[in-house]
Biotite code that builds the C-alpha atoms (Angstrom):
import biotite.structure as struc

atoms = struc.array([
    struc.Atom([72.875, 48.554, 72.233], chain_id="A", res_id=1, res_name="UNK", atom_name="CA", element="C"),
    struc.Atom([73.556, 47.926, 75.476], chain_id="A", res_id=2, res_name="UNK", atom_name="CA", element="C"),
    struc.Atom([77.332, 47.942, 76.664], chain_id="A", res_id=3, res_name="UNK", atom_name="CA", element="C"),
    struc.Atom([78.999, 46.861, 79.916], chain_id="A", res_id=4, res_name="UNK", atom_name="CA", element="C"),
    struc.Atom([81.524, 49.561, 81.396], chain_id="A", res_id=5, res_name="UNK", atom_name="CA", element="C"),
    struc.Atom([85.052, 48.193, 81.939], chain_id="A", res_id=6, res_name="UNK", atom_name="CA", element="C"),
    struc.Atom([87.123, 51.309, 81.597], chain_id="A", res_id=7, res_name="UNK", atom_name="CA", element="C"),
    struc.Atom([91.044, 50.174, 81.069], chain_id="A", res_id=8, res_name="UNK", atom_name="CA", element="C"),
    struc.Atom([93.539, 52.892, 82.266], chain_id="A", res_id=9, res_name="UNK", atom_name="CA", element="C"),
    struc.Atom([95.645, 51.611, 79.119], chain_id="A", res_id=10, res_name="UNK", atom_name="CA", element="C"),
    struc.Atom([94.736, 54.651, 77.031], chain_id="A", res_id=11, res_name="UNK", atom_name="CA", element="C"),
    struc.Atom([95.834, 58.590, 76.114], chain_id="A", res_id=12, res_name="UNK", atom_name="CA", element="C"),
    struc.Atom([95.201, 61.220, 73.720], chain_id="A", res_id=13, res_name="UNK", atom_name="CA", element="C"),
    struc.Atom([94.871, 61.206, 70.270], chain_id="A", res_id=14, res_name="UNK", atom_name="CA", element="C"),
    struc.Atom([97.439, 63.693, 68.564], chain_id="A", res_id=15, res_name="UNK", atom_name="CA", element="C"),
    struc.Atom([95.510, 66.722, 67.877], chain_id="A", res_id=16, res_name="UNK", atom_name="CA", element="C"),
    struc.Atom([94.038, 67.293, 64.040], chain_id="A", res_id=17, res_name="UNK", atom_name="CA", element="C"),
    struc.Atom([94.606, 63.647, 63.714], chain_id="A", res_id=18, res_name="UNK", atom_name="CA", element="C"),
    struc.Atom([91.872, 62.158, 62.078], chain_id="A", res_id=19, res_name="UNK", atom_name="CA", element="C"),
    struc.Atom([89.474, 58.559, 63.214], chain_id="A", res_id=20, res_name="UNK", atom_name="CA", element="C"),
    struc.Atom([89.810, 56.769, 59.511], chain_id="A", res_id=21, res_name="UNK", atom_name="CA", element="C"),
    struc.Atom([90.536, 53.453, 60.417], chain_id="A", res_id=22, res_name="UNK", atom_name="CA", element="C"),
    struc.Atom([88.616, 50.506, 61.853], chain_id="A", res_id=23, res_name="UNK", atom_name="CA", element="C"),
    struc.Atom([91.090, 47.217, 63.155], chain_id="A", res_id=24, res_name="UNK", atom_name="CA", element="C"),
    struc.Atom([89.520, 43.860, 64.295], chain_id="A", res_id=25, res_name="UNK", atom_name="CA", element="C"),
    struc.Atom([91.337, 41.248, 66.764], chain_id="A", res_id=26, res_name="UNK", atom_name="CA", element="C"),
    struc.Atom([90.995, 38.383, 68.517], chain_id="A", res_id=27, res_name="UNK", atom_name="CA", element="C"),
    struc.Atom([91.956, 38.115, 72.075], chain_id="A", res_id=28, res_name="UNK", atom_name="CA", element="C"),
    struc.Atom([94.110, 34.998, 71.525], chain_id="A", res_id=29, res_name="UNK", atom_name="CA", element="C"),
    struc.Atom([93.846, 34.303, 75.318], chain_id="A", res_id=30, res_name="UNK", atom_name="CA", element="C"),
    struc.Atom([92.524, 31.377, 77.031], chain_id="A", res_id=31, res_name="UNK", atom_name="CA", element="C"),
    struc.Atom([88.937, 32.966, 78.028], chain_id="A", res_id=32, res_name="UNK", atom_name="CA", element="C"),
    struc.Atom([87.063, 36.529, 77.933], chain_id="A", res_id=33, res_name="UNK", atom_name="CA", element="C"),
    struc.Atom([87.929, 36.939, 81.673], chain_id="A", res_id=34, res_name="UNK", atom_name="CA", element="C"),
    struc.Atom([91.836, 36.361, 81.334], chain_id="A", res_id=35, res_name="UNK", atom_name="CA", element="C"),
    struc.Atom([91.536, 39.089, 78.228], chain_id="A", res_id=36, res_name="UNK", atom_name="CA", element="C"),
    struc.Atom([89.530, 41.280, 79.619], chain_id="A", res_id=37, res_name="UNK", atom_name="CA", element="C"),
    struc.Atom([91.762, 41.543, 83.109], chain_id="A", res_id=38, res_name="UNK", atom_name="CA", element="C"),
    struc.Atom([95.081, 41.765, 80.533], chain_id="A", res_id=39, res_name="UNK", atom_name="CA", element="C"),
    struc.Atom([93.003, 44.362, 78.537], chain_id="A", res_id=40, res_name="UNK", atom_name="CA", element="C"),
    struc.Atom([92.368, 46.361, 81.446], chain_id="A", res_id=41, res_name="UNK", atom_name="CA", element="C"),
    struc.Atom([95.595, 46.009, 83.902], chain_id="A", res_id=42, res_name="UNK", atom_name="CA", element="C"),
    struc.Atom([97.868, 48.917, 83.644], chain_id="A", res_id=43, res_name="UNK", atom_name="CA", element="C"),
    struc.Atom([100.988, 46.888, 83.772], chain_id="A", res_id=44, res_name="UNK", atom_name="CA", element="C"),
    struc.Atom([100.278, 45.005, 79.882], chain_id="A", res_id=45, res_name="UNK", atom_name="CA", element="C"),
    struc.Atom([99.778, 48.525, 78.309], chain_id="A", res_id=46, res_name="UNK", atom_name="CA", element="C"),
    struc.Atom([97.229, 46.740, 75.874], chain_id="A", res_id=47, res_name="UNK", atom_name="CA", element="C"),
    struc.Atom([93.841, 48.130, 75.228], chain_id="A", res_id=48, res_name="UNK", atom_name="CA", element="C"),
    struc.Atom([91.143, 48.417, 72.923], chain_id="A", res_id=49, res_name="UNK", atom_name="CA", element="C"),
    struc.Atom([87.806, 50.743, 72.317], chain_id="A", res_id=50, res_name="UNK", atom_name="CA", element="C"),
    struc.Atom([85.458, 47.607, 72.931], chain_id="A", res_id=51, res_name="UNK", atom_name="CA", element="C"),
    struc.Atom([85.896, 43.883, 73.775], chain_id="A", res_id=52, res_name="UNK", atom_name="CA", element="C"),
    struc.Atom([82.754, 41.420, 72.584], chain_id="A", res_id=53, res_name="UNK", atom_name="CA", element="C"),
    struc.Atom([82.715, 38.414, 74.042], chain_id="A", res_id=54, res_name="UNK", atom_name="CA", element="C"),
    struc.Atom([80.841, 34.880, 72.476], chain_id="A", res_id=55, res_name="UNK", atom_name="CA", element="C"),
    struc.Atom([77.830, 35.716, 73.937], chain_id="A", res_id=56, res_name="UNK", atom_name="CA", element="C"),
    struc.Atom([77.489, 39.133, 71.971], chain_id="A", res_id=57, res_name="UNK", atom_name="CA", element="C"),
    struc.Atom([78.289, 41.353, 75.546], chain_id="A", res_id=58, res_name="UNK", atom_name="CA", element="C"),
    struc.Atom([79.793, 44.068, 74.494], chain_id="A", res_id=59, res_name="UNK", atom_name="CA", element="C"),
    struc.Atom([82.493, 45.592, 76.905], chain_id="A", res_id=60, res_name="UNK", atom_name="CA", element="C"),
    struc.Atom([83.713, 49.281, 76.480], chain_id="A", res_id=61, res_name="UNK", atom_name="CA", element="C"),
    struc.Atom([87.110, 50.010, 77.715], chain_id="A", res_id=62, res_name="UNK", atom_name="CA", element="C"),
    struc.Atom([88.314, 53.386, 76.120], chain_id="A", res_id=63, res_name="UNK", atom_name="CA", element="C"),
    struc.Atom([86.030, 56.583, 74.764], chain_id="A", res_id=64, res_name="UNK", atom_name="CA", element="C"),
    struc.Atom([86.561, 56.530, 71.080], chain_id="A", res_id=65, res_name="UNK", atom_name="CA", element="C"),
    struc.Atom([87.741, 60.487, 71.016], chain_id="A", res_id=66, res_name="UNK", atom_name="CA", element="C"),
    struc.Atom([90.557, 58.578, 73.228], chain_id="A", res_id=67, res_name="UNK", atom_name="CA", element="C"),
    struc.Atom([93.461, 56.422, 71.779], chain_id="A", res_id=68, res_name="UNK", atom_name="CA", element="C"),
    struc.Atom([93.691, 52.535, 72.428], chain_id="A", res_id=69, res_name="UNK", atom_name="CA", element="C"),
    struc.Atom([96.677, 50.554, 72.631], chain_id="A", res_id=70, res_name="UNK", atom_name="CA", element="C"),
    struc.Atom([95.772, 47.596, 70.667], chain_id="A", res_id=71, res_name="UNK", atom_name="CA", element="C"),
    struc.Atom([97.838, 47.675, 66.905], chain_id="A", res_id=72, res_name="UNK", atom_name="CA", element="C"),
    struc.Atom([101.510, 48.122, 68.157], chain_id="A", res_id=73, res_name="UNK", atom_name="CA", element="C"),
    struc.Atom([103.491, 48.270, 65.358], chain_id="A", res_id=74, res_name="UNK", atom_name="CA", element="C"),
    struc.Atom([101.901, 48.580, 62.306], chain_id="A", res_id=75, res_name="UNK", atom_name="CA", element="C"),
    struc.Atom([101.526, 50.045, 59.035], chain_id="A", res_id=76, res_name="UNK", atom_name="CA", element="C"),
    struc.Atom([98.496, 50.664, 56.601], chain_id="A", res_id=77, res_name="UNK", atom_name="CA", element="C"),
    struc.Atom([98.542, 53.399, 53.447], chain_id="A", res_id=78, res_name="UNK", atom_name="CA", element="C"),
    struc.Atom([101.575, 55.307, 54.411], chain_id="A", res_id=79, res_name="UNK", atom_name="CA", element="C"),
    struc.Atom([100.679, 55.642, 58.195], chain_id="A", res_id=80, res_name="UNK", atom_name="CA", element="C"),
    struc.Atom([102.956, 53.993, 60.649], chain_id="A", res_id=81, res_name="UNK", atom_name="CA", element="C"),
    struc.Atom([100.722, 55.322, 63.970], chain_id="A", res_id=82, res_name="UNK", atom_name="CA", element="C"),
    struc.Atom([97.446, 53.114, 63.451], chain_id="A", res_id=83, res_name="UNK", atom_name="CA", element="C"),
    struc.Atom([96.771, 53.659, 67.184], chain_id="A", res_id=84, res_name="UNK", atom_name="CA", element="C"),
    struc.Atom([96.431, 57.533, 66.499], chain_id="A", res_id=85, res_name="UNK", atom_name="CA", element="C"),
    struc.Atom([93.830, 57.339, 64.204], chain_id="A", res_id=86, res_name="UNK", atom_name="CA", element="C"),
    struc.Atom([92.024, 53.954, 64.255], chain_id="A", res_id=87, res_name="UNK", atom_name="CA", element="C"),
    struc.Atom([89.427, 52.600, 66.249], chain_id="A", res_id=88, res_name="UNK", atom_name="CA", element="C"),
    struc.Atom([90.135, 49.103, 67.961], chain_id="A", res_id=89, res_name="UNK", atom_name="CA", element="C"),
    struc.Atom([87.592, 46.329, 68.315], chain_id="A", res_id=90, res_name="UNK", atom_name="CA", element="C"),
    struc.Atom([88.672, 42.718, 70.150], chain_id="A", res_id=91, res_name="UNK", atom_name="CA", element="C"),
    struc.Atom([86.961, 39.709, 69.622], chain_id="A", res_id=92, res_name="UNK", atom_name="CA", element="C"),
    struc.Atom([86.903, 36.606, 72.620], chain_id="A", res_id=93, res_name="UNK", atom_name="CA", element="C"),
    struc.Atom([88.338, 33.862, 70.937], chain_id="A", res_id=94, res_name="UNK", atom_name="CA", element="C"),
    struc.Atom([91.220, 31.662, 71.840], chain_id="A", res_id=95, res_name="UNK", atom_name="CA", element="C"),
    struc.Atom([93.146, 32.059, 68.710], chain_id="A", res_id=96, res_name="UNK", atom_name="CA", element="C"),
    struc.Atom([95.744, 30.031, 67.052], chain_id="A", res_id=97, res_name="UNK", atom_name="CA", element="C"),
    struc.Atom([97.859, 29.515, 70.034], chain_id="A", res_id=98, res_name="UNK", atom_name="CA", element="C"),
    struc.Atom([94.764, 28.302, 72.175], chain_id="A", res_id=99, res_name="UNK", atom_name="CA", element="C"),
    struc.Atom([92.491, 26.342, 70.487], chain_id="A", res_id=100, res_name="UNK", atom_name="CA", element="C"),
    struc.Atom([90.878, 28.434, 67.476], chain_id="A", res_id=101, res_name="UNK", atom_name="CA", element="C"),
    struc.Atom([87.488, 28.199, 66.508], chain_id="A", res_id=102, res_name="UNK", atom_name="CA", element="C"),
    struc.Atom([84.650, 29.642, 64.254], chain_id="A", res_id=103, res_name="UNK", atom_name="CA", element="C"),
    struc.Atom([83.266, 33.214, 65.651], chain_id="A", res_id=104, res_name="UNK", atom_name="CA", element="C"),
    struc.Atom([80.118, 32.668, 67.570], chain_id="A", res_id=105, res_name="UNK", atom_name="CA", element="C"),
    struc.Atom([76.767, 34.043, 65.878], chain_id="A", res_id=106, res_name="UNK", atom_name="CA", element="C"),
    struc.Atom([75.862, 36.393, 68.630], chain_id="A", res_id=107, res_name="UNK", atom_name="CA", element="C"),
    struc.Atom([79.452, 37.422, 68.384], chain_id="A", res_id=108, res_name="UNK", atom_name="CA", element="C"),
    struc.Atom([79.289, 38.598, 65.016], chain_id="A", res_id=109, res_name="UNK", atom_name="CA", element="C"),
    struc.Atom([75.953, 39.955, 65.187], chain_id="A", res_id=110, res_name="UNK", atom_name="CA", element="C"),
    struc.Atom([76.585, 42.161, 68.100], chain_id="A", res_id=111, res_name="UNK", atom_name="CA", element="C"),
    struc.Atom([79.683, 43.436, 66.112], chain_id="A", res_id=112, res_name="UNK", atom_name="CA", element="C"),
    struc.Atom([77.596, 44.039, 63.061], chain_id="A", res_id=113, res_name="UNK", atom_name="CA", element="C"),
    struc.Atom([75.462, 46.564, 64.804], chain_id="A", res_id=114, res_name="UNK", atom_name="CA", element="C"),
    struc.Atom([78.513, 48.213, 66.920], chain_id="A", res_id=115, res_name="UNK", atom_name="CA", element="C"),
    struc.Atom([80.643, 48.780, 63.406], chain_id="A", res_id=116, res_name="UNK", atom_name="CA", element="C"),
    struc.Atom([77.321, 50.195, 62.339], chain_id="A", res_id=117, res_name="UNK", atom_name="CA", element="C"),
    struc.Atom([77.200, 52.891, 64.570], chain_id="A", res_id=118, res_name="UNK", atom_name="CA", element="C"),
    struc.Atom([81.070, 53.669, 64.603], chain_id="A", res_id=119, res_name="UNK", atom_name="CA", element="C"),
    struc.Atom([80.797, 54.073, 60.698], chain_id="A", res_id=120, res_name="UNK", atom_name="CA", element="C"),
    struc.Atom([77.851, 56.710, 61.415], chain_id="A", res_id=121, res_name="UNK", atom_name="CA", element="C"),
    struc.Atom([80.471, 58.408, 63.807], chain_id="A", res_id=122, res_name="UNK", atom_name="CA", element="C"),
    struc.Atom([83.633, 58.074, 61.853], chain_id="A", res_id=123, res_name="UNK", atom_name="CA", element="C"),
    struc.Atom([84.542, 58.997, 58.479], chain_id="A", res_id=124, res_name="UNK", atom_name="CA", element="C"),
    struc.Atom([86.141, 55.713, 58.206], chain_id="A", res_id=125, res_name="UNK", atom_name="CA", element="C"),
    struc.Atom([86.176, 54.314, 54.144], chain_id="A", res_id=126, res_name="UNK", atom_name="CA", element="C"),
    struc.Atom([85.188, 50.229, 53.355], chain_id="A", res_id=127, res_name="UNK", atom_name="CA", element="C"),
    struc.Atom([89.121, 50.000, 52.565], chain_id="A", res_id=128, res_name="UNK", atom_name="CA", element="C"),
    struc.Atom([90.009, 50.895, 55.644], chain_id="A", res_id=129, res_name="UNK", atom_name="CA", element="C"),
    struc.Atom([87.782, 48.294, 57.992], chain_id="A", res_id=130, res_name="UNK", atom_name="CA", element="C"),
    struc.Atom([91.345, 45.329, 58.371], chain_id="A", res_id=131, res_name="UNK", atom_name="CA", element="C"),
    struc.Atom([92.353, 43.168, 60.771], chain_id="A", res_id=132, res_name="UNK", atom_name="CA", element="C"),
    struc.Atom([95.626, 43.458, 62.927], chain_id="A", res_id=133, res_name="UNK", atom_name="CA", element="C"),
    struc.Atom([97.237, 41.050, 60.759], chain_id="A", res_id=134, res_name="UNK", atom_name="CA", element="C"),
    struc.Atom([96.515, 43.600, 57.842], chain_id="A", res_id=135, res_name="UNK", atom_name="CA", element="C"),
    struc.Atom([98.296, 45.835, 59.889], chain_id="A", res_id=136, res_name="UNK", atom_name="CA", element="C"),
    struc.Atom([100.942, 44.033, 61.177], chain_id="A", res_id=137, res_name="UNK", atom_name="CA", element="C"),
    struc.Atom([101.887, 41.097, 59.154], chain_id="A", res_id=138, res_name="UNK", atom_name="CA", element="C"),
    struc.Atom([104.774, 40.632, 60.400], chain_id="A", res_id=139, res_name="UNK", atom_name="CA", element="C"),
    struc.Atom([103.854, 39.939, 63.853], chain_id="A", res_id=140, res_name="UNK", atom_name="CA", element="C"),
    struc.Atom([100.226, 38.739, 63.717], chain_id="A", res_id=141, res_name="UNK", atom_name="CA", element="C"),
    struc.Atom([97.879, 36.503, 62.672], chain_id="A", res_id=142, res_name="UNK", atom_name="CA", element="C"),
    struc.Atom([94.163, 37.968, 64.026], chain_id="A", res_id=143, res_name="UNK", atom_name="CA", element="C"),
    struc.Atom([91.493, 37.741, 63.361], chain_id="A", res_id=144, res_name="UNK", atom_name="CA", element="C"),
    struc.Atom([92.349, 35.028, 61.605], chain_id="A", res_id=145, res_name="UNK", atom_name="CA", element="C"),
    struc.Atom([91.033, 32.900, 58.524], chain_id="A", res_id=146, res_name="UNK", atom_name="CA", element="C"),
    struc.Atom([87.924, 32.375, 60.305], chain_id="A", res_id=147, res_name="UNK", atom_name="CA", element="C"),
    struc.Atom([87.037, 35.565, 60.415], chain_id="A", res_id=148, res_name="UNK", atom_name="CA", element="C"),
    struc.Atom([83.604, 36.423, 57.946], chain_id="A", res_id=149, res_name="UNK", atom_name="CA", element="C"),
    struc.Atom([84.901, 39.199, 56.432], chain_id="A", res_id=150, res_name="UNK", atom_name="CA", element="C"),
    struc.Atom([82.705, 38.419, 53.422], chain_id="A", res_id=151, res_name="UNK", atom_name="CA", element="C"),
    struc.Atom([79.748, 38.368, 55.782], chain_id="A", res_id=152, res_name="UNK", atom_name="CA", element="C"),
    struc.Atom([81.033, 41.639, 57.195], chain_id="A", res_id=153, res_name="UNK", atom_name="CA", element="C"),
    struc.Atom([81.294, 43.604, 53.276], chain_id="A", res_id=154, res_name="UNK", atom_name="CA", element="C"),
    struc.Atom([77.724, 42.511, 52.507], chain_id="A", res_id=155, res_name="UNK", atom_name="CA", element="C"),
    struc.Atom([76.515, 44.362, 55.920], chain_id="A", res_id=156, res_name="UNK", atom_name="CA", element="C"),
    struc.Atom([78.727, 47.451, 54.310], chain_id="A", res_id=157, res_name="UNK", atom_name="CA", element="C"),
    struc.Atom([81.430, 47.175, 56.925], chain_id="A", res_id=158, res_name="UNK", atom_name="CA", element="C"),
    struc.Atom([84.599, 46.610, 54.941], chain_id="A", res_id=159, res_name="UNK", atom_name="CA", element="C"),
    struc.Atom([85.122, 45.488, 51.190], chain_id="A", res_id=160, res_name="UNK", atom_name="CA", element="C"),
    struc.Atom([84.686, 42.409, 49.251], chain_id="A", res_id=161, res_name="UNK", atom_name="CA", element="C"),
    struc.Atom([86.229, 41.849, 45.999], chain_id="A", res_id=162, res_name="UNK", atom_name="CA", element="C"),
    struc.Atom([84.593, 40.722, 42.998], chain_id="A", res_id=163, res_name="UNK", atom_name="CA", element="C"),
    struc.Atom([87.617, 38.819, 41.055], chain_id="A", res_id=164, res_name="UNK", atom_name="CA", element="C"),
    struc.Atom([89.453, 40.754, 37.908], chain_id="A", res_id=165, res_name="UNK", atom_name="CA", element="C"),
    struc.Atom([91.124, 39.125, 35.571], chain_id="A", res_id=166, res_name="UNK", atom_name="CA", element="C"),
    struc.Atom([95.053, 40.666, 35.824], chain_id="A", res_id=167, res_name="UNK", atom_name="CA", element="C"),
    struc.Atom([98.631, 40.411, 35.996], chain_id="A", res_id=168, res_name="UNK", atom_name="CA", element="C"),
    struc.Atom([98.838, 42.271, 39.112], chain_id="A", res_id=169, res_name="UNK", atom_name="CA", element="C"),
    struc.Atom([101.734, 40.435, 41.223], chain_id="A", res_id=170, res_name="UNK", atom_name="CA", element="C"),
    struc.Atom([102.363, 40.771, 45.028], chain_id="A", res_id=171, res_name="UNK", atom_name="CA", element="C"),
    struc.Atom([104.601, 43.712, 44.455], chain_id="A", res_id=172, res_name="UNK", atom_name="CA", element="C"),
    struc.Atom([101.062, 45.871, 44.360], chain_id="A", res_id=173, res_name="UNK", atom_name="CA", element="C"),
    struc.Atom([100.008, 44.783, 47.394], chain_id="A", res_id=174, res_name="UNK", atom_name="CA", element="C"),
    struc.Atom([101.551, 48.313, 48.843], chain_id="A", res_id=175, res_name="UNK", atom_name="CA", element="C"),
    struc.Atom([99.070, 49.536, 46.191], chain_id="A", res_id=176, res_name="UNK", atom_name="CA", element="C"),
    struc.Atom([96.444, 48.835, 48.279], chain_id="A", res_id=177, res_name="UNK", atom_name="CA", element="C"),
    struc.Atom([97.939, 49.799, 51.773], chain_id="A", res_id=178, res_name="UNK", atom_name="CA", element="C"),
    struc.Atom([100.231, 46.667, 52.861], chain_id="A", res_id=179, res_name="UNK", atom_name="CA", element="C"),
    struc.Atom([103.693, 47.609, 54.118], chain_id="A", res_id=180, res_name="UNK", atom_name="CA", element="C"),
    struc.Atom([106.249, 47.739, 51.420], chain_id="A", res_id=181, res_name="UNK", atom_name="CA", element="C"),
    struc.Atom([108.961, 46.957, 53.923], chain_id="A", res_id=182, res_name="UNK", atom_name="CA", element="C"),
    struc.Atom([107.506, 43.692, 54.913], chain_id="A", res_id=183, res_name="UNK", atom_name="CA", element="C"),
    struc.Atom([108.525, 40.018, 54.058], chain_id="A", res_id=184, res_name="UNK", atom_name="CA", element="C"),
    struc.Atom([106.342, 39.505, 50.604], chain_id="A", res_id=185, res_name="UNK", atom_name="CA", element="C"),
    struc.Atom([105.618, 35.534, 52.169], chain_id="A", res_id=186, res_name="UNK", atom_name="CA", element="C"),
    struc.Atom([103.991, 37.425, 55.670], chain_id="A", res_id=187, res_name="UNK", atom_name="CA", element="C"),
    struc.Atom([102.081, 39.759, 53.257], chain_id="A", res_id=188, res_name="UNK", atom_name="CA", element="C"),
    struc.Atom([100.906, 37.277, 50.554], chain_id="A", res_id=189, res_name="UNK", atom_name="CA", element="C"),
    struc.Atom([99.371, 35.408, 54.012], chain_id="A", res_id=190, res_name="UNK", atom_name="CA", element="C"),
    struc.Atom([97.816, 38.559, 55.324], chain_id="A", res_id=191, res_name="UNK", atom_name="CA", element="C"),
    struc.Atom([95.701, 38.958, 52.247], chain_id="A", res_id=192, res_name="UNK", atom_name="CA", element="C"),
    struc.Atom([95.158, 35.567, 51.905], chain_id="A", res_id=193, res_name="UNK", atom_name="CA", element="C"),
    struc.Atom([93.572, 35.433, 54.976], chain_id="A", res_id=194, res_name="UNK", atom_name="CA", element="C"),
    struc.Atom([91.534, 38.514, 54.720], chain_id="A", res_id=195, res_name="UNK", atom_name="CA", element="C"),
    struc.Atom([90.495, 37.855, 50.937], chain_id="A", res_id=196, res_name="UNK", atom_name="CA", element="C"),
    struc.Atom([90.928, 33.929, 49.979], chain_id="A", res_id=197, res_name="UNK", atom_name="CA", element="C"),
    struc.Atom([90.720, 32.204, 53.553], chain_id="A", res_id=198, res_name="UNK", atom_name="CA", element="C"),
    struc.Atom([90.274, 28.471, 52.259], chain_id="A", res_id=199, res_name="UNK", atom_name="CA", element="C"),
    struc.Atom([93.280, 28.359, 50.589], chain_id="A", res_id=200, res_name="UNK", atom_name="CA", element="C"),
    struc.Atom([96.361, 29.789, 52.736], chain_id="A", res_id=201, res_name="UNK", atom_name="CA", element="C"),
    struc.Atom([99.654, 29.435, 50.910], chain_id="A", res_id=202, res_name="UNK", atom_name="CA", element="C"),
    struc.Atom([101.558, 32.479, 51.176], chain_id="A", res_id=203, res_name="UNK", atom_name="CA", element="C"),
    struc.Atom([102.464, 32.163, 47.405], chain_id="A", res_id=204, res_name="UNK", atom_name="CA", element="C"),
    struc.Atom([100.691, 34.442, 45.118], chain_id="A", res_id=205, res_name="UNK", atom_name="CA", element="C"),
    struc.Atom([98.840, 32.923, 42.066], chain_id="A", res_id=206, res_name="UNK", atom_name="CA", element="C"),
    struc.Atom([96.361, 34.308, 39.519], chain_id="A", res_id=207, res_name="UNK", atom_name="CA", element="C"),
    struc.Atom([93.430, 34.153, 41.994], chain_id="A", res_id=208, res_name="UNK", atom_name="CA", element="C"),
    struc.Atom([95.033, 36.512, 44.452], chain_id="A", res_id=209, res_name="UNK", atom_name="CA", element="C"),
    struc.Atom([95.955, 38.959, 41.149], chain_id="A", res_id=210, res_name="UNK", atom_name="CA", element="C"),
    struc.Atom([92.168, 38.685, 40.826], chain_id="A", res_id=211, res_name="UNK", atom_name="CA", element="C"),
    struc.Atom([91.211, 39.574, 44.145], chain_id="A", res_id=212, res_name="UNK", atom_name="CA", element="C"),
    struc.Atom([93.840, 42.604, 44.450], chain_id="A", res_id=213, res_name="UNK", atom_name="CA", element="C"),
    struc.Atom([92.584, 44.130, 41.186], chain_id="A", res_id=214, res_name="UNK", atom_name="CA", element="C"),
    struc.Atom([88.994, 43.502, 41.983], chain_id="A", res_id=215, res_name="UNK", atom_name="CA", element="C"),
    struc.Atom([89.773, 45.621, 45.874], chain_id="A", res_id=216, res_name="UNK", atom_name="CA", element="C"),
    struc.Atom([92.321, 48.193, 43.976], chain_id="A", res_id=217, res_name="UNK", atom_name="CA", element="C"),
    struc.Atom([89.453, 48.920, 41.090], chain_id="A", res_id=218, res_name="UNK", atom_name="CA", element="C"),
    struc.Atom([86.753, 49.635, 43.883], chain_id="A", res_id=219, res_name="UNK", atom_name="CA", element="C"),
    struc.Atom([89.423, 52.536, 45.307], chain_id="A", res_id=220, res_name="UNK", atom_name="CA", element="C"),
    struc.Atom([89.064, 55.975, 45.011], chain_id="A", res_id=221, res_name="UNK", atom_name="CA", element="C"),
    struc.Atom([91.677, 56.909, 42.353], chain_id="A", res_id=222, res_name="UNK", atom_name="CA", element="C"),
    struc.Atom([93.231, 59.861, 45.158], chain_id="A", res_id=223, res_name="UNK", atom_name="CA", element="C"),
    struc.Atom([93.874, 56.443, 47.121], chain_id="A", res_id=224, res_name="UNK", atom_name="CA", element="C"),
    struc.Atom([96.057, 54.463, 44.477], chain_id="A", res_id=225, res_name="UNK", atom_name="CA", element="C"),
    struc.Atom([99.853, 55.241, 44.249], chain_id="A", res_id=226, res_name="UNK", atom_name="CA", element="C"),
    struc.Atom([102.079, 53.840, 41.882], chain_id="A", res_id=227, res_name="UNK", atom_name="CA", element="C"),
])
């Protein structure tokens, strides 16, 4: 696959015996690929990610993968509060909800297909673990968004779909899963809804989303379910 060099200096090392287990997906939520790609690289934003791909399906590469991004800020997934350390950081050109969001172009997702492909041949990085900033970081963000074919994604084996589970589960297991216990249960009811039921976001929980979370938790390893 052919990638375009555009180192960013926006980048450091990762903290030694720290392993790459984690795979976060954004949008740029910036007017155009060029204005994101000049914030992504300009030392003064202290933003970065791995790669950038733009509509077309060009892929940019901004920071060696052995190397840690700047791209999830503060965020939490399974216990770990330092996603930066250990994940690997993909953006995706599209104007988000601030500027006019739209569907993910075709190229777009194809050329991130075959990129997650090869990152999940380098990483040890489990389905559970392929989110979206807003998995991360409920709190503060929204990306990639409802739009976002995460479904499409699963069935190429990058990520997990759930098949629905008749339960009782409420949004207090959401942490069950990895979602931060210490954030608003309305923020994280949204995140998940917008991961795993994007047609209808309410940010109330119902029986469908107790399907969906028991259908993800029952396709866990049992080491990764707490109590």
């Amino acid at each position: 696959m052919n990638r375009i060099a555009r180192p960013s200096p926006n980048q450091d090392a990762r903290p030694d015996g720290t392993p790459i287990d984690m795979l976060v997906l954004h949008y740029t939520g910036m007017t155009d690929a060029a204005v994101a790609l000049s914030r992504l690289c300009d030392p003064a934003a202290k933003v970065s990610a791995h790669y950038t791909i733009d509509e077309d399906g060009a892929i940019y590469a901004h920071v060696p993968e052995d190397r840690r991004a700047w791209h999830a800020g503060v965020s939490f997934w399974a216990g770990e509060s330092n996603i930066n350390s250990r994940a690997i950081g993909i953006e995706l050109v599209n104007p988000g909800h601030e500027f006019g969001y739209r569907p993910f172009a075709e190229a777009q997702i194809g050329a991130l297909i075959t990129l997650c492909h090869g990152i999940l041949m380098r990483h040890a990085i489990a389905s559970a673990r392929v989110l979206g900033h807003s998995d991360v970081a409920p709190m503060r963000k929204t990306d990639p968004g409802e739009l976002f074919p995460w479904e499409r994604l699963a069935r190429a084996g990058i990520g997990l779909w759930p098949e629905k589970i008749l339960s009782d589960l409420t949004a207090d297991a959401l942490p069950r899963y990895g979602y931060d216990p210490g954030a608003a249960p309305d923020k994280l009811i949204l995140a998940f809804q917008r991961h795993f039921r994007p047609n209808e976001l309410t940010g109330l929980w119902d029986a469908e989303c107790g399907a969906l979370l028991a259908g993800l938790l029952a396709r866990l390893p049992r080491s990764d379910l707490s109590a």
